[in-house]
N, C-alpha and C positions, 0 to 999 in steps of 0.2 A: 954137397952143398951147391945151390943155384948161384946163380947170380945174382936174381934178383935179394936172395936169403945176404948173400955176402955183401953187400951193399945196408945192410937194415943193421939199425944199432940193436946192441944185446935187451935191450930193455924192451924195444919194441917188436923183438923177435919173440919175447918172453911173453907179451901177449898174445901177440899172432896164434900160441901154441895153447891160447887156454880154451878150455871146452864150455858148452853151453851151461853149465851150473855153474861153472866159476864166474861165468860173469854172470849171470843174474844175480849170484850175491854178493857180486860187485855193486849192482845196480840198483840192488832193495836196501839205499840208505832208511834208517829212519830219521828224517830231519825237523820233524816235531821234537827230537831231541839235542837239535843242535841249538848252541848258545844263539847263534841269532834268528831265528826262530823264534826261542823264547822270547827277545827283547822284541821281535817287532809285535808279540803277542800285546806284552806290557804297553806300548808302546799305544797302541789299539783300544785296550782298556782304561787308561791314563785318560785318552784321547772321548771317550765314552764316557767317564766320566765328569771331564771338563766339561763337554756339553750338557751332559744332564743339567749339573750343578746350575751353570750358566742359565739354565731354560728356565730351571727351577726357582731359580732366584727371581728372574723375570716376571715369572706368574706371581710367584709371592709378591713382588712390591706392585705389581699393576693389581693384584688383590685387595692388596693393604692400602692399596692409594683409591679405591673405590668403596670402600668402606669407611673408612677416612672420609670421604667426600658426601658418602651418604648420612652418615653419623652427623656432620659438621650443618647438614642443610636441614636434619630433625631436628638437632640444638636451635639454632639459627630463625626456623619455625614456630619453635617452641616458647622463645625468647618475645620472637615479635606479639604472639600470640598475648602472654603477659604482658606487653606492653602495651597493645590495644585498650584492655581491660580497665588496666591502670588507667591509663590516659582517659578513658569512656569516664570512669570514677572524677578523675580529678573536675572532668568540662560538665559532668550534671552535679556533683556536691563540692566540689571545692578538693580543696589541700586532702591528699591521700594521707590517714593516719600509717605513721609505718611498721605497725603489728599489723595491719591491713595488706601495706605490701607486702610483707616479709611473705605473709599468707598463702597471697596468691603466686609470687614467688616460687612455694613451693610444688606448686602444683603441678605434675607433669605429663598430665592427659590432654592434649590440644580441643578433643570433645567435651568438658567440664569447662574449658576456657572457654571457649564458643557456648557455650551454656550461662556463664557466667557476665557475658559479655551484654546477650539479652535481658539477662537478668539487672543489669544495671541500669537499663532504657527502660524496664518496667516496674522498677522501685522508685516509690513517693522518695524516697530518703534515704539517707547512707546508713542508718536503723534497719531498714526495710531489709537494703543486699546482705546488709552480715548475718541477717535471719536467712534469707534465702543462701546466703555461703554455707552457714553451717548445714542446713540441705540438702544441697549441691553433692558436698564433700563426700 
């Protein structure tokens, strides 16, 4: 025995003495199969899909809030349109009968409004437009 041997603990004399295979398969852990391995995997995909979710959700209510918006200014459009009409009706014959509103009410084409709308500037009488409504329609 050396000295420098007799000076080294048993354990790490124990390696000192191992050959080139023994420690390469010391050294080829597989740690894809170690417990925290796996959790930082989890860990990763949790985290993946927090975000997604997060994004998705985003897109969805900035979608649904422009549709929402676009929706609410065709309504809105479509509303005043009717009420042009109306109003045009009341200032050349007088008091709108209201089977007359309800009518035009239902109409939901902005181009038959704007149809309709002339058509009230160019009737002798409130006779004349419900002929030309049912036309129209």
């Amino acid at each position: 025995m050396t000295v420098g041997q007799y000076f080294l603990s048993p354990t790490l004399h124990h390696y000192l003495q191992l050959n080139y295979q023994e420690v390469r398969s010391m050294l080829n852990l597989d740690l894809t199969k170690s417990l925290a391995v796996r959790q930082l995997q989890q860990m990763a995909r949790d985290e993946g899909i927090a975000k997604g979710l997060s994004k998705g959700l985003a897109e969805g209510k900035a979608k649904g809030l422009a549709e929402g918006k676009a929706k609410g200014i065709a309504e809105g459009r479509l509303e005043e349109a009717q009420e042009m009409v109306l109003k045009a009706i009341d200032k050349r014959f007088g008091t709108v009968p209201k089977t007359l509103s309800n009518q035009i009410c239902r109409i939901k084409q902005p181009s038959v409004l704007e149809t309709l709308l002339w058509q009230v500037f160019g009737s002798q009488d409130l006779r004349t437009f419900k002929t030309a409504l049912t036309q129209v329609k």
